[in-house]
C-alpha positions as CSV (number, residue, x, y, z in Angstrom):
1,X,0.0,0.0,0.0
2,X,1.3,3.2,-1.2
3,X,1.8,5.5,2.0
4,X,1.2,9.6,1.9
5,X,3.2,11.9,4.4
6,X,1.3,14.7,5.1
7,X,2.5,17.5,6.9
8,X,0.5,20.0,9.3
9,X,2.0,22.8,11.6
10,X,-0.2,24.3,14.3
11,X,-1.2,25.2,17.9
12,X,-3.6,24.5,20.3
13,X,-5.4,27.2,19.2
14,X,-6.4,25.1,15.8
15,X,-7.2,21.8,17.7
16,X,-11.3,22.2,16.5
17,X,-10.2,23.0,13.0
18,X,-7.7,20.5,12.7
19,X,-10.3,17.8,13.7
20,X,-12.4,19.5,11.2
21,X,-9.5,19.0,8.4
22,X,-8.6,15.5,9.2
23,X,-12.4,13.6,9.4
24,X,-12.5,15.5,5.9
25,X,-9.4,14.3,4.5
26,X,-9.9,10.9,5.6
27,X,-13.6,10.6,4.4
28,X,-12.6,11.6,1.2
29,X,-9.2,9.7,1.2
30,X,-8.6,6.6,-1.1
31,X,-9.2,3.5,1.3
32,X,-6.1,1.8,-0.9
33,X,-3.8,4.4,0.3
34,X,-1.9,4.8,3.8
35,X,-1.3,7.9,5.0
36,X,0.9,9.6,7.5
37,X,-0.6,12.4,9.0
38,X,2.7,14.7,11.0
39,X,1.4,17.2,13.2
40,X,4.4,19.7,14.1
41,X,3.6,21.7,17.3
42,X,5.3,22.8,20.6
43,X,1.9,23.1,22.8
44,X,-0.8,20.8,22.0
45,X,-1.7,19.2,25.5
46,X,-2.1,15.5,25.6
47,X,-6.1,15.7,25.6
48,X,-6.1,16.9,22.9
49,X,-3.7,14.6,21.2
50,X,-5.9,11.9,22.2
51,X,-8.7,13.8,20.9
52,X,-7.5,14.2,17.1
53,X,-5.8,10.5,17.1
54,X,-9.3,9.4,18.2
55,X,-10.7,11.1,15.2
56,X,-7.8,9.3,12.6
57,X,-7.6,6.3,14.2
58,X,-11.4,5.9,12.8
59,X,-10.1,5.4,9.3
60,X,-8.1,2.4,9.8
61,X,-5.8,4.0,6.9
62,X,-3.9,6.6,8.5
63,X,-1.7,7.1,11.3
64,X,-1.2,10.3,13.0
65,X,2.1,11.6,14.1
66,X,2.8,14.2,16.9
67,X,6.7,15.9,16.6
68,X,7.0,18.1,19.3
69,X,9.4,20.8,17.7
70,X,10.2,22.0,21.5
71,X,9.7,25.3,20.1
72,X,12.0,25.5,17.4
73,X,11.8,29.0,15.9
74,X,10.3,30.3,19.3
75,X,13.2,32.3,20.4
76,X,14.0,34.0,17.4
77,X,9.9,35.1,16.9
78,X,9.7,36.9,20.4
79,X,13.7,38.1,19.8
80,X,12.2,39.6,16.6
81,X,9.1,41.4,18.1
82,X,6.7,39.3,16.2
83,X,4.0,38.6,18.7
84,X,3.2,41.9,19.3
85,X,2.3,42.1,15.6
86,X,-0.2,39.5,15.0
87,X,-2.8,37.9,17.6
88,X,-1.8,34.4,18.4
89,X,-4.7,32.5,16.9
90,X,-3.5,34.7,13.4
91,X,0.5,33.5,12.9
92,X,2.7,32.2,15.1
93,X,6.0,30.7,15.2
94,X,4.2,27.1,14.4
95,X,3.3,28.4,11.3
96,X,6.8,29.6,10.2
97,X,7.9,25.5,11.6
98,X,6.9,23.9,8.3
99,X,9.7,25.4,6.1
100,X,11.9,23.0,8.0
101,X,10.3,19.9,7.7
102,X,12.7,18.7,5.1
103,X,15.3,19.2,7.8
104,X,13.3,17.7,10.6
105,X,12.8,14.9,8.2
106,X,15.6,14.3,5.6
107,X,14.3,10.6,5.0
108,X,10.8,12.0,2.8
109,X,11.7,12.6,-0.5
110,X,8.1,14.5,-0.6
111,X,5.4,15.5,1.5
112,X,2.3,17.1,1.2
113,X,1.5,20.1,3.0
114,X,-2.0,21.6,4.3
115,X,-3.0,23.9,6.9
116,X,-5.9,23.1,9.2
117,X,-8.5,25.7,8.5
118,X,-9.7,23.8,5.2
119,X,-12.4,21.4,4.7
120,X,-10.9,18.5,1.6
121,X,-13.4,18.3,-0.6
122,X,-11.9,15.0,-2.2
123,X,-8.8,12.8,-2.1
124,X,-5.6,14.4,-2.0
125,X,-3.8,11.3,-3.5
126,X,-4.4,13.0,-7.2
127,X,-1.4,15.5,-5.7
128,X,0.7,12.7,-4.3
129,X,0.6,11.4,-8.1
130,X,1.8,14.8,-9.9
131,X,5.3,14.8,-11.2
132,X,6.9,17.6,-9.1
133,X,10.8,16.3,-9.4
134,X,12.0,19.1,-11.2
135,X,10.8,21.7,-8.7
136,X,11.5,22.2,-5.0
137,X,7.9,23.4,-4.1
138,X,4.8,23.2,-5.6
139,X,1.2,24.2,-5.2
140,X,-2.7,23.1,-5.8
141,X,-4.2,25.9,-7.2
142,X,-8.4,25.4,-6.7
143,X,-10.6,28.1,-8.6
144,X,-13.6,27.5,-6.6
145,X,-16.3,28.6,-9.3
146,X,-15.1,26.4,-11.7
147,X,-14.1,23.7,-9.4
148,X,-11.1,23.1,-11.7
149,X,-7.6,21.7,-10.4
150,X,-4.4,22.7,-12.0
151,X,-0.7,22.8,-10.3
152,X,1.7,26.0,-10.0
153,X,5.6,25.0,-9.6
154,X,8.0,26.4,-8.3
């Protein structure tokens, strides 16, 4: 079975949305693919760990994975004034934590990226499947009103 690393970076703030994001990824997820589910974070309490695994343990296909990034990038946020800037629920320093997942995790040759506050309206394996190998990023882009799917690289 062909297994998906998906990435997600975010407080404890986003816990509700989260659970949103993953019972709608996994509903519309491919039953014939694995995926692992990384959540990178440096304050979501246990409870609600055991909250969102609850939710993704449901779907017998995925696995989720908590990396507690011991706040990595912390430090240099508050040193640069940041949080004065933007309320906490807005940005935070676990947002800026998923530019170095390739370092966190040198092993994945690619990963798949999403933030919480989204609802998957279908399976994301169709992105897994796009040749991406000769750029470093890429990006879905989703024109709503048309409900077309194209890809932007990078």
């Amino acid at each position: 079975m062909k297994t998906i690393p998906i990435f997600f970076s975010f407080d404890d703030n986003y816990v509700k949305p989260a659970a949103v994001a993953f019972w709608s990824l996994l509903d519309k997820a491919d039953k014939n693919v694995s995926y692992d589910m990384y959540v990178l974070h440096h304050d979501i309490s246990k409870e609600n760990q055991a909250f969102l695994s609850s939710i993704v343990e449901k779907a017998g296909n995925a696995r989720l994975i908590f990396k507690d990034t011991g706040g990595f990038f912390l430090n240099e946020w508050r040193e640069g004034n940041y949080e004065g800037h933007q309320t906490r629920t807005q940005f935070t320093s676990d947002t800026l934590v998923r530019c170095f997942a390739a370092t966190m995790f040198p092993y994945l040759d690619k990963v798949i990226y999403s933030d919480v506050d989204v609802v998957f309206a279908d399976d994301i394996s169709e992105l897994w499947n796009i040749d991406v190998s000769e750029s470093r990023t890429a990006c879905p882009k989703i024109y709503q009103s048309k409900c077309r799917k194209s890809i932007c690289q990078a």
